[in-house]
C-alpha positions in Angstrom: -69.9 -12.9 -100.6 -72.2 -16.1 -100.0 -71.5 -18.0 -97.1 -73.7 -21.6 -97.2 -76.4 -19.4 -99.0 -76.4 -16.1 -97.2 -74.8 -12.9 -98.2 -72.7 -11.0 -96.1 -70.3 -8.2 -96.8 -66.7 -9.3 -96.4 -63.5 -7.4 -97.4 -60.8 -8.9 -98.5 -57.0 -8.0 -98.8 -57.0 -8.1 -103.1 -60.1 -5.7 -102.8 -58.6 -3.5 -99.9 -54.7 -3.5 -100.5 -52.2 -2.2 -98.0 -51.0 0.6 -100.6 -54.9 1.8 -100.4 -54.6 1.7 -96.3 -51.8 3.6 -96.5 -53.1 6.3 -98.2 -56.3 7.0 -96.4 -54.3 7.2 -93.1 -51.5 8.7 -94.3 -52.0 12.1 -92.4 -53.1 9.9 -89.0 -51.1 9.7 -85.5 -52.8 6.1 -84.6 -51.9 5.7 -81.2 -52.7 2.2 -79.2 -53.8 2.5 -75.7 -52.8 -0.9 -73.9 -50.3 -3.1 -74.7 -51.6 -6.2 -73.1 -53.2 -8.6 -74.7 -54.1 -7.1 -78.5 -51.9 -4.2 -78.2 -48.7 -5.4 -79.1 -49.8 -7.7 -82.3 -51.7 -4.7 -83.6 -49.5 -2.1 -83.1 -46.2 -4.4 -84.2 -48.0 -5.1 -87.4 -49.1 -1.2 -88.0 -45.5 -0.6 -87.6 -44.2 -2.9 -89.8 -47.1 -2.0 -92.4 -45.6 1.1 -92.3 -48.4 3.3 -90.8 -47.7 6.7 -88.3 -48.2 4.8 -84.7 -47.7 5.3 -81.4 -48.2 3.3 -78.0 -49.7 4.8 -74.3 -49.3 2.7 -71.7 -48.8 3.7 -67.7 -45.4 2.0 -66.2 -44.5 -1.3 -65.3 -44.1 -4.6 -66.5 -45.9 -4.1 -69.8 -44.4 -0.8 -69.9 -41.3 -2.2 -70.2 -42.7 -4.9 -72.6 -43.3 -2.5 -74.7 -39.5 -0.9 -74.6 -38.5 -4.1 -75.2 -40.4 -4.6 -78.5 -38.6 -1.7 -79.8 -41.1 0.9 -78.5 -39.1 4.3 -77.9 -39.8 6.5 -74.7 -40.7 9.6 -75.9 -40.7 8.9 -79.4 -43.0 6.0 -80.1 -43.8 5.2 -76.3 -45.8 7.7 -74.0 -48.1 8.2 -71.3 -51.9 6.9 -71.8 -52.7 10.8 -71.7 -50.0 12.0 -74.3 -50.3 9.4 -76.7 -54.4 10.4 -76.7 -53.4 13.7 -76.9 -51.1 13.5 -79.9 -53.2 11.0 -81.9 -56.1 11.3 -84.2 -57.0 7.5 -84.0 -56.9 6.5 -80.3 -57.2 2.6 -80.7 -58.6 1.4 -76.9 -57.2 -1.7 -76.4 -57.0 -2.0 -73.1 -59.2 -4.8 -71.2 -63.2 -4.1 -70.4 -62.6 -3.7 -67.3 -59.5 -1.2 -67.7 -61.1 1.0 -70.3 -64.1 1.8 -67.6 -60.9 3.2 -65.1 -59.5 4.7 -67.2 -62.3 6.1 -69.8 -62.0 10.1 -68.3 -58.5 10.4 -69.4 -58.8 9.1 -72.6 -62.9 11.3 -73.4 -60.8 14.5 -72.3 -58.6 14.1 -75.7 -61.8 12.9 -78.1 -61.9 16.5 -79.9 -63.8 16.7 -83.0 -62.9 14.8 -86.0 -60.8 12.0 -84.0 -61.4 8.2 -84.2 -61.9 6.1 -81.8 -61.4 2.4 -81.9 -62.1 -0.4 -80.2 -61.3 -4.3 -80.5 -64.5 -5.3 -78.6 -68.1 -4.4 -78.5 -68.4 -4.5 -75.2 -67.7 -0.9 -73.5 -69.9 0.9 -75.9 -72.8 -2.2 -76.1 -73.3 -1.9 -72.7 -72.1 1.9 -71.8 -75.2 2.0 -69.7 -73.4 0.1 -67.4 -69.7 0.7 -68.5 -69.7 4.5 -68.2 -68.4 4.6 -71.6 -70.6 6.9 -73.9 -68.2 9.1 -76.7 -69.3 12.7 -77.9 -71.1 12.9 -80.6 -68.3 14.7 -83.0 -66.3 12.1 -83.5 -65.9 8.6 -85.4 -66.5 5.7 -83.4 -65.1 2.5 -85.2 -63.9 -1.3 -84.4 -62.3 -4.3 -86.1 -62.2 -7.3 -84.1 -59.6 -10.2 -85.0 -61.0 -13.5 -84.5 -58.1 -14.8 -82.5 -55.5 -13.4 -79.9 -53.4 -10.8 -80.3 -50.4 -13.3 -80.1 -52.0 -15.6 -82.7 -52.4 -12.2 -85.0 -49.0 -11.6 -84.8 -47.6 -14.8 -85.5 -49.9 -15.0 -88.3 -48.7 -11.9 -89.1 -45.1 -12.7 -89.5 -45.8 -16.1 -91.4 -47.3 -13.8 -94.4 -50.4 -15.1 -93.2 -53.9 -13.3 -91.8 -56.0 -13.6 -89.2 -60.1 -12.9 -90.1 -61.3 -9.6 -88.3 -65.0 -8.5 -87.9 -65.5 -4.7 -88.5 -68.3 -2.0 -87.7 -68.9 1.6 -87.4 -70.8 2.8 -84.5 -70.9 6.5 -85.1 -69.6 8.4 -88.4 -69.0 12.3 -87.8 -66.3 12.6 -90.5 -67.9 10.7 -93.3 -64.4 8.5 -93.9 -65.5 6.4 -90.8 -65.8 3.4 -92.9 -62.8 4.1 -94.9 -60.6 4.9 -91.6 -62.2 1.2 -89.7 -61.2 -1.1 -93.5 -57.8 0.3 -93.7 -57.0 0.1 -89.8 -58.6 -3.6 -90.4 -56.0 -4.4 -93.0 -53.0 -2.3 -91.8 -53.4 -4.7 -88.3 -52.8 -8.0 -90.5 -56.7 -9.2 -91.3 -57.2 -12.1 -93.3 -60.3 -10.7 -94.4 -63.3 -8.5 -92.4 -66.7 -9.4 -92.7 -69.2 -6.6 -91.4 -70.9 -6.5 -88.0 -72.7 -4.5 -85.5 -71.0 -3.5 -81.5 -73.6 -4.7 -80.5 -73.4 -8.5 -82.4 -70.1 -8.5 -82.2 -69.8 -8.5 -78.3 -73.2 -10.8 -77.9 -71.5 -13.6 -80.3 -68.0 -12.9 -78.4 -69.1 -13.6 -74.9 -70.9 -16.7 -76.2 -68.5 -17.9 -78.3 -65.9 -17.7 -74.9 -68.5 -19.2 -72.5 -69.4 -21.7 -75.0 -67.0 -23.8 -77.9 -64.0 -21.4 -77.6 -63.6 -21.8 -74.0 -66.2 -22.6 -71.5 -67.7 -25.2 -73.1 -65.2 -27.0 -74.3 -63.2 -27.5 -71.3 -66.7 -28.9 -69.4 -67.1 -31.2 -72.1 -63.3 -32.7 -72.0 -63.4 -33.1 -68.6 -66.7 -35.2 -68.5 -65.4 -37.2 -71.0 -61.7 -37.3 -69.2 -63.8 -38.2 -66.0 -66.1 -40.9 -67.6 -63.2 -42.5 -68.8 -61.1 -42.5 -65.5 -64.1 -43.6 -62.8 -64.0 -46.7 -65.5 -60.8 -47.9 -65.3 -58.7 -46.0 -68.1 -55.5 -44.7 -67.3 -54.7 -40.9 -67.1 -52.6 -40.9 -70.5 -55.6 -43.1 -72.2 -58.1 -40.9 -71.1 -56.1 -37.6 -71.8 -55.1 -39.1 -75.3 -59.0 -40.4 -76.2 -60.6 -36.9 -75.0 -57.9 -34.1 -75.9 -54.6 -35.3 -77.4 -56.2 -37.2 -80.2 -58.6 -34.0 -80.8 -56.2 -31.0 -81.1 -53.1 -32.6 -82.8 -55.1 -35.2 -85.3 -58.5 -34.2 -85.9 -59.0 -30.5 -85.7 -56.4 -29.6 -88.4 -58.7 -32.0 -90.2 -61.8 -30.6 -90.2 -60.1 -26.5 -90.0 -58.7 -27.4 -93.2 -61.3 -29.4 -95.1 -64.6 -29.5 -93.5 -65.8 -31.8 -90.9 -67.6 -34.1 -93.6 -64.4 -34.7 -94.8 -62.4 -35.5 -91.7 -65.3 -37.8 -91.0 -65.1 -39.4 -94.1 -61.4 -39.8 -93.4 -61.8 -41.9 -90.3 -62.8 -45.7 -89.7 -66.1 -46.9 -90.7 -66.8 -47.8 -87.0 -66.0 -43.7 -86.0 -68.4 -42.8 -89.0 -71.2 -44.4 -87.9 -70.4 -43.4 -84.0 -70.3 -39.5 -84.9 -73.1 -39.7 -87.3 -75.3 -41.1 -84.5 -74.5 -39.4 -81.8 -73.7 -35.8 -82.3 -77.5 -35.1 -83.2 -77.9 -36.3 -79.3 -74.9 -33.5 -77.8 -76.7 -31.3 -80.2 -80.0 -31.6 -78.1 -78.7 -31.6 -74.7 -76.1 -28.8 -75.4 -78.4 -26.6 -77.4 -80.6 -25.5 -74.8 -78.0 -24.7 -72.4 -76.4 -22.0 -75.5 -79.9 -20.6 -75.4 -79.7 -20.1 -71.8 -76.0 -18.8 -72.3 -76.8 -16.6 -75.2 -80.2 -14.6 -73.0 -77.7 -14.3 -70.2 -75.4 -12.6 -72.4 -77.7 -10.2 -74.7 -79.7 -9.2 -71.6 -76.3 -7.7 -70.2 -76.1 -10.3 -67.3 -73.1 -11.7 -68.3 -71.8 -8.5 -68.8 -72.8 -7.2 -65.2 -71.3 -10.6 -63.7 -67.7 -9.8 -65.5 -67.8 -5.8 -64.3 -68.3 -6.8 -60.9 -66.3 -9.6 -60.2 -63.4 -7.4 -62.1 -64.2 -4.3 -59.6 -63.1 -6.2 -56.6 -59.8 -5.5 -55.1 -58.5 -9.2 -54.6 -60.2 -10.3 -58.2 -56.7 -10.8 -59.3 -55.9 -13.1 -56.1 -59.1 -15.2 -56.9 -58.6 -15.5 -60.2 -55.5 -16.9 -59.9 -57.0 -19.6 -57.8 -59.4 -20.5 -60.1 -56.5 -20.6 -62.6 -54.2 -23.2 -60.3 -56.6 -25.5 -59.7 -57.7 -25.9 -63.2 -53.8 -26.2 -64.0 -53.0 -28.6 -61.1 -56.2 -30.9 -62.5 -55.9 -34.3 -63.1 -56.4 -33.6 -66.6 -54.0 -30.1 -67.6 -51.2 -32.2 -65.0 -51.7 -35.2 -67.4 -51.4 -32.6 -70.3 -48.1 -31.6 -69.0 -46.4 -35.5 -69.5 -48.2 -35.8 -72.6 -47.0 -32.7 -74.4 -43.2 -33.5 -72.8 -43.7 -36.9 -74.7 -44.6 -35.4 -78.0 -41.8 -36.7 -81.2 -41.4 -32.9 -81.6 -40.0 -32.5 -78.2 -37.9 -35.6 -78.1 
């Protein structure tokens, strides 16, 4: 398929159909390990797709989660270490920083001929560092949706799908590709366009420090803070910089393209944008490139290992997390969104 002049191999649901899925994973036990943050909007939509799957997850709060979502003790809900055992596809789920705990529980059950699967490129792109290196007799697969595993499952339910990337890493069974496609369209994809581990965890990270997340939040609060150290009010500044932003303009330009949200707005906002996002281009770009050699150089990746190694990185990470809520800005938020027609 050509996207703005370049091909790429994508997938998509009319060339893949769920009745195809079915039947090349008809004789498989898939069994997700983690029921956290992708776990339970992949394995809810294998269920309902009406695939052979079973959940591992250790006790406690998600454990119960998972009971609660219909999940049967024994049946459909087991031990991390049973649910490897019994399955031929052990979907690993769970987050980087879990999968390097608990990686010799879940290699003991990798006997020859199993799949294993993986949302994120990260354990196996940097295994040097992560521990995580699979035997050689086995298929080593991923499909990664482009999204949360809540926004999966919503999408999911609204007959909708969410776009996945997909690669194999190692194929010992020679159905490696056919096992990653129909686990790709039995989780809900939209459609799956082909990757590498490797890209798919350098593009990941950057995409999260940069426009997904990190970036996006340092560029809404220098705007937020311009605005306020001149005089605007916290509801004008919060309604110029974000308001305005996620409820007008960015179903605009998801929908239809940013040239035509721009052409779509004033004459005045036209002329504005057209002039001056060349300039954020400029100052921004150089700070990606720094972003993106931290990132394929395995800094980044060191950086996350180690600050999620330590024994109070919940405690500061909670910190970090209530003072970005408790913000000027994100308190503003909190009026704003009470003050919204749909909540009136």
């Amino acid at each position: 398929m050509n996207f703005g002049g370049v091909e790429e191999n994508v997938m998509t649901r009319e060339e893949f159909p769920l009745e195809k899925a079915r039947e090349i994973l008809k004789d498989e036990t898939i069994a997700v390990i983690g029921y956290g943050v992708q776990g339970p909007g992949q394995s809810l939509n294998l269920r309902d797709n009406g695939f052979n799957v079973i959940v591992g997850q250790r006790a406690g709060k998600t454990y119960d989660k998972a009971v609660a979502d219909g999940w049967v003790p024994g049946k459909t809900l087991f031990s991390i270490e049973e649910a490897c055992q019994k399955a031929t596809v052990i979907m690993c789920l769970l987050s980087d920083a879990a999968v390097m705990s608990v990686w010799p529980k879940i290699k003991q059950y990798l006997t020859a001929g199993k799949a294993l699967y993986f949302s994120h490129g990260f354990a196996i792109t940097w295994n040097d560092r992560t521990g995580v290196v699979p035997p050689a007799d086995i298929d080593v697969i991923m499909v990664a949706p482009k999204g949360s595993g809540t926004s999966l499952r919503t999408m999911f339910l609204e007959g909708r799908g969410l776009n996945s990337s997909y690669a194999v890493y190692q194929d010992y069974t020679g159905k490696a590709m056919d096992r990653t496609l129909a686990l790709g369209i039995g989780i809900g994809s939209g459609y799956l366009f082909e990757t590498t581990f490797q890209r798919e965890a350098t593009s990941d990270l950057t995409g999260e420090r940069g426009s997904l997340m990190g970036a996006i939040q340092g560029l809404l609060l220098a705007q937020y803070e311009v605005l306020r150290e001149h005089g605007h009010s916290p509801s004008e500044a919060f309604n110029e910089t974000v308001e305005e932003l996620t409820q007008s303009l960015m179903p605009l330009f998801a929908k239809n393209g940013m040239d035509w949200m721009y052409a779509n707005c004033s004459t005045t906002a036209q002329r504005g944008a057209l002039d001056w996002f060349p300039r954020f281009h400029d100052a921004v770009k150089p700070v990606l490139e720094w972003l993106y050699l931290s990132v394929k150089t395995g800094n980044e990746a060191q950086i996350s290992i180690d600050s999620n190694s330590k024994p109070d990185y919940r405690d500061g990470l909670e910190k970090e997390l209530k003072a970005l809520r408790e913000s000027e800005m994100w308190q503003t938020a909190v009026t704003v969104r009470k003050l919204r027609p749909e909540n009136n």
